[in-house]
Structures are given as structure tokens and as C-alpha cells.
VMD Tcl script that draws the C-alpha trace (Angstrom):
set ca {
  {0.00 0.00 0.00}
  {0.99 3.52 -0.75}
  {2.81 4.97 2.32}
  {0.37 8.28 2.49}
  {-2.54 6.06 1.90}
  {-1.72 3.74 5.06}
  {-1.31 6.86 7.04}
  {-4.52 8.18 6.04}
  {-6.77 4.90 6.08}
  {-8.07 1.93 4.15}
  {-10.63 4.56 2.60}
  {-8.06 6.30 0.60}
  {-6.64 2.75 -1.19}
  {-10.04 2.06 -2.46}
  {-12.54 4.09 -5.43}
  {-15.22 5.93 -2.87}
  {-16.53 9.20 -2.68}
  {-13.93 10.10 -0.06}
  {-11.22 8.72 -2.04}
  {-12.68 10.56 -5.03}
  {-12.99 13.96 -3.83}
  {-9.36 13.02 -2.05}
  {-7.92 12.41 -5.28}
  {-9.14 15.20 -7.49}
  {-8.42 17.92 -4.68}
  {-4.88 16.53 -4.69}
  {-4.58 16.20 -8.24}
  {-6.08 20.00 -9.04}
  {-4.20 21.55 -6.04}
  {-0.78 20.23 -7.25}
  {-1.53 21.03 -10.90}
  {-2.32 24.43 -10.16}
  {0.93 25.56 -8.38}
  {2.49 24.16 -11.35}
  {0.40 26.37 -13.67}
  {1.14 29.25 -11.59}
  {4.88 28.83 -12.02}
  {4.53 28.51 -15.84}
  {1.64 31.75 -15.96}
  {4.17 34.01 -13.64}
  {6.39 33.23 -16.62}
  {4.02 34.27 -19.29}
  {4.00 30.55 -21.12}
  {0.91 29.90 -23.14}
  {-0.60 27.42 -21.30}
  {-0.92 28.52 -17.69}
  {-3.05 27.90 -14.28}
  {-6.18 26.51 -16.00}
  {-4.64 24.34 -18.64}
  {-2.21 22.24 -16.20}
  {-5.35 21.59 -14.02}
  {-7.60 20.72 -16.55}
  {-5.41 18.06 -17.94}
  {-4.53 17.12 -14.36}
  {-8.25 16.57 -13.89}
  {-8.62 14.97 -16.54}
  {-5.86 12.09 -16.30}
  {-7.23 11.74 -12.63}
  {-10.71 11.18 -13.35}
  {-9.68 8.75 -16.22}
  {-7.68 6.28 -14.01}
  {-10.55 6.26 -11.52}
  {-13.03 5.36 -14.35}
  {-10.38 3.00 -15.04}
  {-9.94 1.16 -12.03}
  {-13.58 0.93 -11.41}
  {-14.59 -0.36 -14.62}
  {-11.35 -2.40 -15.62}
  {-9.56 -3.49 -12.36}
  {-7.56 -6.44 -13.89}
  {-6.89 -5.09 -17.67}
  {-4.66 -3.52 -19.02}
  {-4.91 0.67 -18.57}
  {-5.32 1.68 -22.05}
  {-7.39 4.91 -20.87}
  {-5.12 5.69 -19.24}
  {-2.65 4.89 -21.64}
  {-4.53 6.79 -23.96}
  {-4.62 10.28 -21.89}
  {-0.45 10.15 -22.17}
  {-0.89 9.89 -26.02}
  {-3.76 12.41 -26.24}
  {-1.61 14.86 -24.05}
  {1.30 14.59 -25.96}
  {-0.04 14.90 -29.33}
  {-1.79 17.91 -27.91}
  {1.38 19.71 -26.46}
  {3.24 18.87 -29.56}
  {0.63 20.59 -31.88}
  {-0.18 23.30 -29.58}
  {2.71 24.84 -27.59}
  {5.79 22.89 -29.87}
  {6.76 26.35 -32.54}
  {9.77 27.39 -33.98}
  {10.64 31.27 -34.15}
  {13.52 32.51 -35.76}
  {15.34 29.07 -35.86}
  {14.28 28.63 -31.74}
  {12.58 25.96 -30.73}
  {9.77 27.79 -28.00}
  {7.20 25.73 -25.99}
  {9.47 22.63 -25.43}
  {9.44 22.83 -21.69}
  {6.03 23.83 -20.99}
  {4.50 20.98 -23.73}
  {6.73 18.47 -21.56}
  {5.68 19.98 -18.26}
  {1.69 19.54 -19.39}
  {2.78 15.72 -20.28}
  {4.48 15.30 -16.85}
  {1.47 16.70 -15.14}
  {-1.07 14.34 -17.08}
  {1.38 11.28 -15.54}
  {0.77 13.16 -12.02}
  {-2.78 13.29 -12.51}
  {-2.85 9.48 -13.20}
  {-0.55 8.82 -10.21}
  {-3.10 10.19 -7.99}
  {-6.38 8.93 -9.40}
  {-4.52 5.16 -9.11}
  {-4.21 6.18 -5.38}
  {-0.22 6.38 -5.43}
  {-0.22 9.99 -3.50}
  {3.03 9.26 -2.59}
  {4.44 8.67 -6.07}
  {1.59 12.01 -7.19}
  {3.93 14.43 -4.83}
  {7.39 12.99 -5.28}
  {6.45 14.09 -9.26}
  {5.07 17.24 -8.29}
  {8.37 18.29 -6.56}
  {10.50 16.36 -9.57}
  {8.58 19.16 -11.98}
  {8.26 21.65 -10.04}
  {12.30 21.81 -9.34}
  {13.05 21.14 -13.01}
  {10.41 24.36 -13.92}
  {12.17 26.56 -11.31}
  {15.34 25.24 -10.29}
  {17.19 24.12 -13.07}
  {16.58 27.07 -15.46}
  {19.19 29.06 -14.05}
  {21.70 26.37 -13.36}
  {21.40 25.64 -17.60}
  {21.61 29.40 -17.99}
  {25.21 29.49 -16.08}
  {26.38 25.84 -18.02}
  {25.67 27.61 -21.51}
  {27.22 30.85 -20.53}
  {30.42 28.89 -19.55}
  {30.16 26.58 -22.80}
  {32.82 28.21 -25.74}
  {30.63 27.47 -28.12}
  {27.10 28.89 -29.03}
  {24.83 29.50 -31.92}
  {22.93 32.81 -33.28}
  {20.19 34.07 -35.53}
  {21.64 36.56 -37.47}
  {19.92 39.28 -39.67}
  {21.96 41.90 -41.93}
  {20.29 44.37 -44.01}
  {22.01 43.75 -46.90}
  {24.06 40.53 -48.09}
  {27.41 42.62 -48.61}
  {27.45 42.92 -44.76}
  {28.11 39.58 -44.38}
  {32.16 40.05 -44.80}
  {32.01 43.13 -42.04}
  {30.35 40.76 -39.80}
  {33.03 37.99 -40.20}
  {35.64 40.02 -39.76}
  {34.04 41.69 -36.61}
  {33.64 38.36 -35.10}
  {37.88 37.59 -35.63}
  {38.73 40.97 -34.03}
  {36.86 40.33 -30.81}
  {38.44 36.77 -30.40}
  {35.89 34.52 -32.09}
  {35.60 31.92 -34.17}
  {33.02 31.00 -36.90}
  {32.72 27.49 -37.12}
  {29.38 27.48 -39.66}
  {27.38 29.77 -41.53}
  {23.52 28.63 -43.10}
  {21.48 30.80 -44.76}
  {18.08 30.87 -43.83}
  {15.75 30.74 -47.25}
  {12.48 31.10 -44.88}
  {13.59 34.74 -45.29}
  {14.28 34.99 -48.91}
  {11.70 38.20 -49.53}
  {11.99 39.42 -46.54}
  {14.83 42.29 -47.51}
  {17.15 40.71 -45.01}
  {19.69 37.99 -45.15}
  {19.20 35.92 -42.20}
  {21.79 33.32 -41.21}
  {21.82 31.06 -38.60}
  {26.16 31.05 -37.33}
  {28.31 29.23 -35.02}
  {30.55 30.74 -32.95}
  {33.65 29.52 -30.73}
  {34.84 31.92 -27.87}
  {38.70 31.93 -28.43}
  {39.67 34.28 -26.74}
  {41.21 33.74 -22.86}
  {39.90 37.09 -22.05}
  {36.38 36.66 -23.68}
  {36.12 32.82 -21.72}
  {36.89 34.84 -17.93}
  {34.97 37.92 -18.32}
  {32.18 37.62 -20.80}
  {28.81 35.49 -21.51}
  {27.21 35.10 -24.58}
  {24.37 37.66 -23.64}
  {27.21 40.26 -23.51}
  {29.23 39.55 -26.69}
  {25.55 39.59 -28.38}
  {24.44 43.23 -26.73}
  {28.52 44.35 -28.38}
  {27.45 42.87 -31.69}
  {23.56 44.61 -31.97}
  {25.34 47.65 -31.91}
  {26.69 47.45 -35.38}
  {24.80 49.79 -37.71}
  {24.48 46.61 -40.29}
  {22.96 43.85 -37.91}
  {18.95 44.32 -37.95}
  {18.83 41.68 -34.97}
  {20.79 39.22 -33.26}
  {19.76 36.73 -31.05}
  {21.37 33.58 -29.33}
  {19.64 30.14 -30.55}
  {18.62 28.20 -27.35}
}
mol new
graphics top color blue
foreach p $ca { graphics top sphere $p radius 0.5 }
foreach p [lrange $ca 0 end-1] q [lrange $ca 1 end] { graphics top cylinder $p $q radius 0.2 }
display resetview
């Protein structure tokens, strides 16, 4: 028996109407902190979203249980797959060569697996996931901001006004103690008036490796009269 649910009674391992309410309350009260760290962070789907599908995946596995106790889950099986699929198409965009919505489309899909967790009855297992997401949402973020700001190597989005510019920009790049390892043209921007490239860059430079990060060698390069934007590629 789950650990919680021996602490709390033999009415919380079984489908009831205390165990129901139990479950859902759980399930929408950990769901909703979770939206409200991904809404204070203005991601597109927030508070309501994570506790829908939270809802959702609980009230599935109890309809589960009750109706299929000895078969295989594939409600609940199907909830992951719907979840997914819906992240994917929804939240899962690409914006000037970033990919945006990653995180929050996997968050939504963690939380669905949460939801489930607690409408099985494994509150134990619900809250050791809740605190697995909620440290990856808010935790980690700024420990993979300092790893990529001490990593030599990073990529950018580049747009020149005019193709001729392209040289300048190279030869920029050299004098500040970088490297170009790759240049791609971006054809999604063909008509656009600008010639966008997506480069690689190496930090050579001893100086450059101590003193600066990326965000600060990028602010030094918008101020070029010939760059129309630059932006680092996450």
C-alpha cells in the first residue's frame, strides 16, 4: 500500500466518494501551483490548462480502475498519447530558428502522468512528481543558464540588411576573439529584404572565456549599424 494512503486509512486505497474527492483535490491543487509557475512566466498554457489536464488524467484512471480493475490501462494509456499529441501541436513552434514551448508541452505531459498517479491512489508517487517538476520548472533554469554561458561554443540568428554585410560581420567576429565554425542561410527569409543566417561561434579568446557570456558579446554585436537583430539560438 501507498505509504500516504496507510497513514490516512483503508478509505483512501479504495474508489469511494472520499477517495474521489481526495484524489481530485490533490490532483487540481498540485496542478495548479504548477500552472502558476509557468503563468508568472508568461507561457501559453498557464493555471487553468495544467489543471484541466490534471483533472482529466485523474478522473480517467478512476473510471479506469472501477470499470477495468484487472486489464490492461489503455485509458489511461490513452490520456499520455492524447496529451502529448496535444502539447506537440499546440505549444511545440519554432521562431527565428528557436525551438519555443518545449518545456512547458513536456511539463503539461508530466502533469497528465501526475494526474494518473493520484487517481490510481499512489499519493506518494503524485507528490514525489510534483516536486520532480516543479524543481526542473524553477530550479534548473538558471543552473542551464550558467552551463551555456560557460560553454565556448554557441549559436545565433543573425539578420543583416544587406548581403554585402556579411564580410564586415566575419571580420568583426575575428577581431573580438571569435571563431566561426558554420554559416547557413536561412531561405524562410528569402523576400523578406534581409539575409538571415543562422552562425556558429567559438569563444577563443582567454579574455572573452573569464569575463564575458554570450548575452554580452551579443548586446557588443547589436550595436553594429548593419545587424537588424541578433539573437542567441537556445
Amino acid at each position: 500500500m501507498d505509504i500516504i494512503a496507510s497513514f490516512l486509512g483503508d478509505w483512501s486505497a479504495s474508489v469511494n466518494t472520499a477517495s474521489i474527492a481526495f484524489r481530485l483535490l490533490l490532483s487540481l491543487l498540485l496542478s495548479a501551483v504548477i500552472g502558476c509557475e509557468r503563468s508568472s512566466k508568461r507561457h501559453s498554457a498557464g493555471l487553468r490548462t495544467f489543471m484541466l489536464v490534471s483533472m482529466a488524467s485523474t478522473s480517467v484512471m478512476m473510471i479506469d480502475q472501477s470499470l477495468l480493475p484487472d486489464s490492461v490501462h489503455l485509458p489511461a494509456a490513452a490520456v499520455i498519447v492524447s496529451v502529448a499529441s496535444l502539447a506537440t501541436r499546440s505549444l511545440f513552434t519554432t521562431s527565428r530558428n528557436q525551438i519555443k514551448g518545449l518545456t512547458t508541452a513536456a511539463a503539461l505531459w508530466s502533469v497528465s502522468i501526475m494526474g494518473l498517479c493520484a487517481g490510481a491512489g499512489f499519493y506518494t508517487l503524485s507528490l514525489l512528481t510534483f516536486c520532480g517538476i516543479l524543481i526542473c520548472l524553477s530550479i534548473f533554469p538558471s543552473i542551464e543558464k550558467f552551463l551555456k554561458d560557460r560553454s565556448n561554443h554557441f549559436e545565433v540568428h543573425l539578420e543583416l540588411t544587406e548581403s554585402l554585410y556579411l564580410k564586415n560581420f566575419v571580420t568583426t567576429i575575428r577581431k573580438l576573439g571569435l571563431e566561426i565554425d558554420d554559416i547557413e542561410f536561412n531561405p524562410a527569409y528569402l523576400h523578406s529584404g534581409l539575409s538571415v543566417y543562422s552562425v556558429s561561434i567559438t569563444i577563443n579568446s582567454d579574455l572573452l572565456k573569464q569575463y564575458k557570456t554570450h548575452e554580452e558579446i551579443i548586446e557588443a554585436l547589436k550595436s553594429l549599424d548593419y545587424i537588424n537583430h541578433i539573437e542567441e539560438i537556445q
